[in-house]
N, C-alpha and C positions, 0 to 999 in steps of 0.2 A: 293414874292407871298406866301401866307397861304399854307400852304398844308392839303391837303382834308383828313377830318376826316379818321379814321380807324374804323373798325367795327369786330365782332365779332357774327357768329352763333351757339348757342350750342346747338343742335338739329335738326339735318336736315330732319324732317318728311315733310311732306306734305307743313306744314304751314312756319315753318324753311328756309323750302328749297326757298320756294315764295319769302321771305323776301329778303335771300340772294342773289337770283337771280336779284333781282330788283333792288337790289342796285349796285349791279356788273355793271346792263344794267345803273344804274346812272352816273356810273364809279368811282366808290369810292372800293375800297380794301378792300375785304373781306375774312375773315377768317373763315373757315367753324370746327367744331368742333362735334363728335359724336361718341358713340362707339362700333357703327357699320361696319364694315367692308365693307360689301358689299353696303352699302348705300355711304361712303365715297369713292370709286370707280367710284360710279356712281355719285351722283354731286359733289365731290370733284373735280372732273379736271373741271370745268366751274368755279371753284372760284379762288380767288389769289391764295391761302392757303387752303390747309386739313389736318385734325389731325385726328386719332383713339386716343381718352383719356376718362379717369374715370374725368369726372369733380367733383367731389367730393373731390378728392383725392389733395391736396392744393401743395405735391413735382410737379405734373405732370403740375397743371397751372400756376405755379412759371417756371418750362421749356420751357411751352407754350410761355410766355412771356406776359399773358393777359394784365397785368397790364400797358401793353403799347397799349393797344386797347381805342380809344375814349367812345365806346360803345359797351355792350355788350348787346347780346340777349338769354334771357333764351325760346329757345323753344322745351323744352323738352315736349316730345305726353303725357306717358300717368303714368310718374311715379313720384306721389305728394312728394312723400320725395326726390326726386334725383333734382326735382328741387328747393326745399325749400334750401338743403344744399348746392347746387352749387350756390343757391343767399347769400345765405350769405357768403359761402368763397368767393364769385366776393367783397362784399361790406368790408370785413376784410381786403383784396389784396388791395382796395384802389381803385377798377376800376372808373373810372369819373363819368361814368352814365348807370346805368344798364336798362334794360327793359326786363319784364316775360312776359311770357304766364300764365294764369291763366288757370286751371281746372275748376271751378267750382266756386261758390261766395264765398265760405269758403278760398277755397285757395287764393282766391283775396286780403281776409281782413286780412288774413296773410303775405302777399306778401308787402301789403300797410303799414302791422305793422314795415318790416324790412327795409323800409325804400326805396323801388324801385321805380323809380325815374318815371318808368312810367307802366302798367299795362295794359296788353292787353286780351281782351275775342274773341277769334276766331271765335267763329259763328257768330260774329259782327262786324268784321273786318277783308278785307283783306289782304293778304299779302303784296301785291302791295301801298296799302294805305299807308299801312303801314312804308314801306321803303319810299317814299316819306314826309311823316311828320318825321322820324328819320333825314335827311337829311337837312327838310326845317323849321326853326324854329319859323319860320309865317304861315306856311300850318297848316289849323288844318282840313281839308276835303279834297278830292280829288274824283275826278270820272270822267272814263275815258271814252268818247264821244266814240274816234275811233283812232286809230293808230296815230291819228295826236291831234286833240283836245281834251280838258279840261276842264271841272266845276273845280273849287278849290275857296277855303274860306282861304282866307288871313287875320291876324291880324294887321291892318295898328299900324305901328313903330310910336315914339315919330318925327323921321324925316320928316313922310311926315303932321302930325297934323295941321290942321290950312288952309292946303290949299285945293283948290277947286277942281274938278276933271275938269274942262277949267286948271288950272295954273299945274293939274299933265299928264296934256296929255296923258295920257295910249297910245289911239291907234297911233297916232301920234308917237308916240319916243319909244314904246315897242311892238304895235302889236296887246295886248290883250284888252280887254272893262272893265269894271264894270259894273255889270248890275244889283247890287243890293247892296246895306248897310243895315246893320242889327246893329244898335245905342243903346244905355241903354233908348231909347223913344221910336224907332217905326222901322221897316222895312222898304225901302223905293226903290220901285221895280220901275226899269229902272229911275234912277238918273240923273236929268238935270246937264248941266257943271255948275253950280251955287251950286252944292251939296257940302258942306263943309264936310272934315272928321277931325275925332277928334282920337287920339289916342286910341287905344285899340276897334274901330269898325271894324266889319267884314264884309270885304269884298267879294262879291262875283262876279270870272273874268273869262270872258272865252276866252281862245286862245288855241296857240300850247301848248304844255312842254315844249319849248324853251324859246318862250315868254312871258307863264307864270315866267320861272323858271332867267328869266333876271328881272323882274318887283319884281318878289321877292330879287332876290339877293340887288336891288339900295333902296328897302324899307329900308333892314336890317345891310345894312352898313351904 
């Protein structure tokens, strides 16, 4: 059996802390990182792992042991240089696949120049979202009905192409519906079982997070 990614938060403010929280509630291992004291006190014991460290400083995440993290999360609040250079010593360490938080659209197109693998603007996404697409590699949306249900936009895999939504049974064998395709032709709101999909259309399913998150696992294996 695979063992489930590792993860990595460097900055536990507000937005940080969301992330890491939600992936925890996923169940995936996470490492909390900040150099803060009284902040790593407080959500440190709700993660796998907490650290007080100068991410900048390359002896301390050589210690850390980053480079054995699947993913890291640059969500440093509100200091443009501490997270420019904690991304690039993540990207020089060799980390696999880094993801920032951007400041601002400047800092973005700097972020994009060193090469981050993915780039997040806060006021436009939440945290919660957030850790959910880290996780799911077909989720490119998420929003969350009610404790229980789910809207999500799925990118149907080269596995299921070609067949019908009759021959992929959704609710039948997973739970959740599709109740919309969005094609390189047209949009196509509430889809007869005669609805073909084709590789790299987005899907749009609504069920549990259970059922969502089964429907995505058999897409993507």
């Amino acid at each position: 059996m695979k063992q489930k990614n590792q993860y990595a938060v460097i900055g536990l403010g507000r937005f940080g802390s969301s992330v890491a929280k939600e992936l925890i509630d996923l169940g995936y291992e996470v490492l909390g990182i900040d150099k803060d004291e009284e902040i790593i006190e407080e959500v440190g014991k709700l993660l796998t792992h907490s650290v007080i460290a100068d991410t900048t400083d390359e002896e301390a995440m050589r210690a850390i042991g980053i480079r054995n993290c699947d993913c890291v999360v640059v969500a440093i609040g509100d200091d443009i240089e501490a997270s420019i250079m904690t991304t690039i010593l993540l990207k020089d360490l060799g980390v696999q696949r880094v993801v920032a938080k951007a400041l601002s659209e400047l800092h973005g197109k700097v972020l994009q120049k060193m090469g981050v693998d993915r780039i997040i603007y806060p006021e436009q996404e939440m945290g919660v979202r957030v850790a959910n697409q880290l996780v799911s590699p077909n989720l490119l949306d998420y929003i969350e009905l009610s404790k229980e249900y789910t809207i999500a936009e799925l990118s149907a895999s080269k596995k299921i192409a070609g067949h019908s939504l009759k021959e992929l049974d959704t609710r039948a064998r997973h739970g959740c519906s599709v109740v919309a395709i969005n094609n390189k032709h047209d949009i196509i709101i509430a889809p007869t079982a005669e609805s073909i999909i084709e590789e790299g259309d987005i899907m749009v399913v609504i069920g549990t997070n259970e059922q969502i998150d089964k429907f995505e696992s058999v897409i993507n294996t």
